[in-house]
N, C-alpha and C positions, 0 to 999 in steps of 0.2 A: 352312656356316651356312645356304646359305640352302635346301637338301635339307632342313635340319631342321624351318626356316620351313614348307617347301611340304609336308611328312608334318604335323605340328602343325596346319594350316589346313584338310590337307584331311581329317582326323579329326576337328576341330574339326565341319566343315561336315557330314559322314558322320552325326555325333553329331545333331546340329539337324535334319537332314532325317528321320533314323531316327525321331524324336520327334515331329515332323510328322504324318508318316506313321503311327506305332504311334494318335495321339491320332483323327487323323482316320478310323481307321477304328471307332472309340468313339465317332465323332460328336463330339469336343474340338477339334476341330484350330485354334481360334481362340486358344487357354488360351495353344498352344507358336509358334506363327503369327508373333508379333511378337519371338521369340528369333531364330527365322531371320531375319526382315528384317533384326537389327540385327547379325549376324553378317555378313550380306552388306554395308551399309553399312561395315562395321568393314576388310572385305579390299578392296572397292571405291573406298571413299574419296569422291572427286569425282568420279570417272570418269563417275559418271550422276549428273542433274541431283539437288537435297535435294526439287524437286517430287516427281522420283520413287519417292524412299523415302515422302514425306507421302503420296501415292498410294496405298502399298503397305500403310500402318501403316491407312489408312482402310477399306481393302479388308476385312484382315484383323479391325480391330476392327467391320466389319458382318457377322457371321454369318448376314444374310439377305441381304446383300447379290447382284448378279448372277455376280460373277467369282468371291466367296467359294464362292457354289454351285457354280460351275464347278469351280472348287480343289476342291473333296470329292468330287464327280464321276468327275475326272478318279484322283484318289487311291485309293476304294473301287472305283473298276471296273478299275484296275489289278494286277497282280500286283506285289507289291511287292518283288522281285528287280529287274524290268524298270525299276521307275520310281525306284529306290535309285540305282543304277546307272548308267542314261541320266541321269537330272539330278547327280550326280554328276560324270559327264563333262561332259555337256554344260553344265551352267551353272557349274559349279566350274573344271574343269581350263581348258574354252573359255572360256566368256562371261565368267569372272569374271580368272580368272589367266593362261590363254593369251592373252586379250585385250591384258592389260597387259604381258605378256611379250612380244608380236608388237609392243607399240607404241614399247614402249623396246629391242628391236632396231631398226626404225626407226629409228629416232632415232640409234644407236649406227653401224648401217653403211651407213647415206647414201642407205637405199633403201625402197620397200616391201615388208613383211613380214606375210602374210596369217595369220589363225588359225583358217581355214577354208581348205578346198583343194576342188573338184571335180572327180572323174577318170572316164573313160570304162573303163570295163575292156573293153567290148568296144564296136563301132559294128555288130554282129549285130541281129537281132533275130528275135523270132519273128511277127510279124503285117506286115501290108503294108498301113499308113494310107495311105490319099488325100493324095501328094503327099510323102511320106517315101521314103529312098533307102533306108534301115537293110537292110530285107528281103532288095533286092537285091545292095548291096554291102558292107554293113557285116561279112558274115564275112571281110573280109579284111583286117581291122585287128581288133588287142586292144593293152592293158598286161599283161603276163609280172606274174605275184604277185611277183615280186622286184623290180621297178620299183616297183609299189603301195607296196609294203614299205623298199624306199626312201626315195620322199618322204614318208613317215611319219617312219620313224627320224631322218631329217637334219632333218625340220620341228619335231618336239617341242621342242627345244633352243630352236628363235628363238620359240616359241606356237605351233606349230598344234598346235592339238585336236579339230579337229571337219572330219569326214572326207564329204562328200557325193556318190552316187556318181549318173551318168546315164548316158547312151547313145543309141543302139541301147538294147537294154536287159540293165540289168545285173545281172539276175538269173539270166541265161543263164551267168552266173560265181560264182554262191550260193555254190562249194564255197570259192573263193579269199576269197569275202568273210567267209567265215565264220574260213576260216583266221586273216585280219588281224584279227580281233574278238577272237581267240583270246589273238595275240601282242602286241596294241596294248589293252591292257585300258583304259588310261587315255583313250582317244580316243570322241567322240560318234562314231559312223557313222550314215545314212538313206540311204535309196536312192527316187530317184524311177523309179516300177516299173509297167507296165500291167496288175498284178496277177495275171496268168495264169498266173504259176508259183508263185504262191503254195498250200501244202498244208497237211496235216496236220503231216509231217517238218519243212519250212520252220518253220510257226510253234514244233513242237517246239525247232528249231536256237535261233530269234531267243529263248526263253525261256530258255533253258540259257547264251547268250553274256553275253544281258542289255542290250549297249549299242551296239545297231542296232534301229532298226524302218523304217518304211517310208512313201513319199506315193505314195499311186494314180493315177495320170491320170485327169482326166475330162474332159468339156465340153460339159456339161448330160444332161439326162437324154437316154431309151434312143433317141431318132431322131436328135437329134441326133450325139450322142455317133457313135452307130453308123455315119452318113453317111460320117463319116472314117475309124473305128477301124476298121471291118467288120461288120458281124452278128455282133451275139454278144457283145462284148467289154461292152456295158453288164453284161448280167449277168453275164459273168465276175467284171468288179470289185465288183460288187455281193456273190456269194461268196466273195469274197475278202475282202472285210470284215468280214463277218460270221464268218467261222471267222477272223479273226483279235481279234476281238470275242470271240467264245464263249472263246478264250484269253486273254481279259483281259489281251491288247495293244494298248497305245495306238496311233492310226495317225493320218496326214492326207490329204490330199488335194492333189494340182497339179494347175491350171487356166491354163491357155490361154485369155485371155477377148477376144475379136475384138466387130468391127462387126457381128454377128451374132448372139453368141451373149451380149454382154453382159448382157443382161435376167437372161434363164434362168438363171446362174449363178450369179446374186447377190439371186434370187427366195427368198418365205419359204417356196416349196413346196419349192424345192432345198434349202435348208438343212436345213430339217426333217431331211428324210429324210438327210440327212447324218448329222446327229446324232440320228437314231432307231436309223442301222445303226452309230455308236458312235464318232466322227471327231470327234477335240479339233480341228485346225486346218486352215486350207485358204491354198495359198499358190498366192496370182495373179501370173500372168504377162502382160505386155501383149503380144500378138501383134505380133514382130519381122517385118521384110520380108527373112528372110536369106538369100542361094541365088540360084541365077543364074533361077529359074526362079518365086521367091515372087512372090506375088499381089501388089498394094497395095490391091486393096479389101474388104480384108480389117482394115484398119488404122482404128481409130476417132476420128469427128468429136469437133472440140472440143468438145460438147455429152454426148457420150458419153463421151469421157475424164473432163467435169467429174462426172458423176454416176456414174461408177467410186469416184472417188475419196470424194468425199462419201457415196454407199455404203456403202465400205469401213469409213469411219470410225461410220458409222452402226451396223453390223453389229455391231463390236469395243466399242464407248462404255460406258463406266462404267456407263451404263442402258440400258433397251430394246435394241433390235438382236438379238444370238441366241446361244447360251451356245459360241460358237466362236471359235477366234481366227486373224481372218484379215491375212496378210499380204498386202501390194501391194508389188511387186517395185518396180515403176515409179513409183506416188504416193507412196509413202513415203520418198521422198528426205530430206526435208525431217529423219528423224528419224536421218539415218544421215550426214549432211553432202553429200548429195548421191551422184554415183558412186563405189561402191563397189569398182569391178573394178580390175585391174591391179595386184593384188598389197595392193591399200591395206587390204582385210580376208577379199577372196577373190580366187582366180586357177582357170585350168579347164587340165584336161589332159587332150587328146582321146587317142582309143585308139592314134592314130600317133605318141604322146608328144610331140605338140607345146607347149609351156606357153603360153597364149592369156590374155591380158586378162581376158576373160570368156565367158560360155558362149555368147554371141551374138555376139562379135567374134572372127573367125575368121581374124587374122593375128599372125604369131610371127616371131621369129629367134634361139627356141631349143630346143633337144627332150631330153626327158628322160633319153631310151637315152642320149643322149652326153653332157652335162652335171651337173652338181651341183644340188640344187635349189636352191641360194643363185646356183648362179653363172645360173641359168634368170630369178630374180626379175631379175637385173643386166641383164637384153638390152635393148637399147636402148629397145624400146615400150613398157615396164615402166616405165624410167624416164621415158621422155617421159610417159607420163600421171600419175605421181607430180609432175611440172612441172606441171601443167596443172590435176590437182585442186583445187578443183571446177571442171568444166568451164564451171557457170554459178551465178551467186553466186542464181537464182533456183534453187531446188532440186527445184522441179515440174518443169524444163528440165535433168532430172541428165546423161540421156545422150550422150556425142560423137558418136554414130552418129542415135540418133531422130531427138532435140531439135536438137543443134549438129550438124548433118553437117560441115559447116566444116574442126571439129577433127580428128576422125577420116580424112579426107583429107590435113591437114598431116602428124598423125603417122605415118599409114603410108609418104606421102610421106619425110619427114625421117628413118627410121628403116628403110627400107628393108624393113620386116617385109613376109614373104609371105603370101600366101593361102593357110591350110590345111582350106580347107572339101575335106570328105574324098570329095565329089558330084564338085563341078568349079569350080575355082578360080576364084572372082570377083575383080573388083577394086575399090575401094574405091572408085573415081569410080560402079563399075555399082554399088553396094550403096548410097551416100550419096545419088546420085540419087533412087532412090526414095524416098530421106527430105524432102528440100527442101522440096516440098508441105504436107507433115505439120507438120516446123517451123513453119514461114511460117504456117499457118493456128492451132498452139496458142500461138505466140509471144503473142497479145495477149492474150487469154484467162488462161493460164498468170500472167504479169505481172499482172492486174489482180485476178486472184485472191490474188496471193503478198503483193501491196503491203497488201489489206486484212488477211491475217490478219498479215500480219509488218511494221508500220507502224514 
């Protein structure tokens, strides 16, 4: 019964999107705009707040609106295989029913159950940034396509659908990614990529699978960026955009945003050009202190975190800001109930198969080659942060490591998990340490900000 439920739902949603899409490229798309909404309401239920359908149904009935132009944008300068397809998976099979499928396993076997996964296929790479180890040692670790292939098959079942790949970089393994696009039709895949192997064949490949595309590293424009990446690499990514543009593939953008480079990145002259060379989203990352070797001043004052944040939301808003939709890894706690890692909606798996919390917390006590992927979510650190979500009932304070070092020391402590940083094995007093500072100075800040929006 309920195979018949999930073929019914997802023809249902197939039909409403296809109709979206055929109207929006007539310049309609507002006629058929609120069938979709109420279909998504209709499999969703409560799951997201009724604000956010009122949200949705406003958007939609302003066809001049900011996001409505966005929506047509993004629609007409697609290929409509590519965006059939990816939203398809990605918001149907993942966001909407993987979702609720990972959350009532949950529930069911006493653990967290991610609907997102991120794997390392390889810790290779081909370029040698300022202060990256990849270059030098990361050809000595990958995941075998049969491993990949694995926690895919054994994850469908409990809700994963949405497949995100990093590294080293993991394009240096295109053929195997392509292969799983092939056999895993149902699954979102993205890769966060330094664009340099991206081609003519590539975007041939990502057109013909349909449900993968891609986020480019940046971090800011060509001096910047280049300081670290090498010579060159600005305009690599810059070409790589642009022929993946001229194929009428959607793409985004990861940022790395520091005490540095915060301005630049979130300036109206970057965006532009962002979305001149054809980039619907851009997903910011807060520079982590991770590695036996990371900086700390690199890491930004509470004044600087505050106007990241306020930014971000500035950028994205209903009005004004810039026809892109940017996510914040780190300020946007508040929309996702805090931390998110440790299995509770994603978990990461480095190229040595270890299954890790998260892509910045680099201790485990279980690995993929020798376990199950259910029995991987069970390992002790897993569960201990499933105990402990949310780490802090303020939600601008999500993380165990940044925000609460505290945490992150008991649990590695109490759980015994090891250090799988693939450099050189830190330990979590040397990795928390550097946080302490950081904490101690957003703690009041953080608080005084959260009390007024959230009274």
């Amino acid at each position: 019964m309920t195979n018949v439920i999930h073929t019914a739902e997802r023809k249902a949603f197939q039909l409403a999107l296809d109709r979206v899409v055929h109207k929006a490229k007539e310049g309609n798309a507002a006629e058929v705009a609120d069938s979709l909404i109420n279909l998504i309401q209709k499999i969703l239920g409560d799951t997201w707040k009724e604000e956010t359908y009122a949200q949705l149904h406003q958007i939609a009935g302003d066809p001049n609106s900011k996001w409505a132009h966005y929506a047509d944008r993004v629609i007409k300068e697609t290929d409509s295989n590519i965006l059939t397809t990816f939203l398809l998976n990605a918001a149907y099979e993942g966001g909407f029913r993987g979702y609720k499928t990972a959350q009532e396993a949950s529930e069911e076997l006493g653990c967290n159950v991610p609907w997102i996964v991120l794997m390392d296929p390889t810790s290779a790479c081909n370029m040698h940034c300022t202060g990256c180890w990849a270059a030098e040692y990361g050809h000595k670790q990958s995941l075998s396509y049969e491993v990949m292939d694995k926690v895919l098959t054994e994850g469908k079942p409990l809700g994963l659908h949405a497949c995100l790949f990093t590294g080293g970089e993991p394009l240096i393994r295109k053929d195997d990614i392509f292969k799983l696009c092939n056999k895993h039709r149902d699954v979102a895949f993205h890769a966060f990529t330094n664009g340099t192997l991206i081609n003519d064949d590539f975007c041939k490949e990502m057109l013909r699978v349909g449900n993968f595309f891609v986020s480019v590293s940046l971090e800011g424009f060509s001096e910047a960026n280049d300081s670290r990446r090498g010579k060159g690499h600005f305009d690599a990514a810059i070409r790589a955009m642009e022929m993946m543009h001229s194929y009428h593939i959607p793409f985004g953008v990861s940022i790395c945003y520091t005490s540095r480079n915060y301005m630049d990145v979130t300036s109206d002259a970057f965006l532009d050009m962002l979305i001149e060379k054809g980039c619907y989203f851009a997903w910011y990352f807060h520079y982590m202190p991770v590695g036996m070797n990371a900086s700390t001043e690199l890491l930004l004052t509470p004044e600087q975190r505050l106007y990241m944040k306020g930014r971000i939301r500035e950028i994205r808003g209903l009005e004004g800001g810039k026809e892109i939709f940017a996510i914040d890894f780190q300020n946007d706690g508040e929309f996702v109930g805090g931390c998110v890692a440790g299995g509770k909606y994603y978990c990461h798996i480095n190229a040595a198969g270890d299954v890790e919390p998260c892509v910045f917390i680099h201790y485990s006590g279980a690995n993929i080659n020798e376990m199950s992927f259910l029995d991987c979510l069970r390992q002790p650190i897993f569960m201990k942060y499933r105990e402990g979500q949310p780490f802090n009932d303020n939600h601008l304070r999500p993380c165990p490591m940044l925000e609460n070092p505290e945490k992150l020391r008991q649990i590695v402590a109490e759980t015994g998990a090891r250090s799988t940083d693939l450099e050189e094995p830190e330990s979590a007093d040397h990795l928390c340490d550097k946080c302490v500072s950081y904490a101690a100075r957003w703690q009041d800040p953080a608080d005084r900000v959260w009390a007024e929006e959230h009274p």
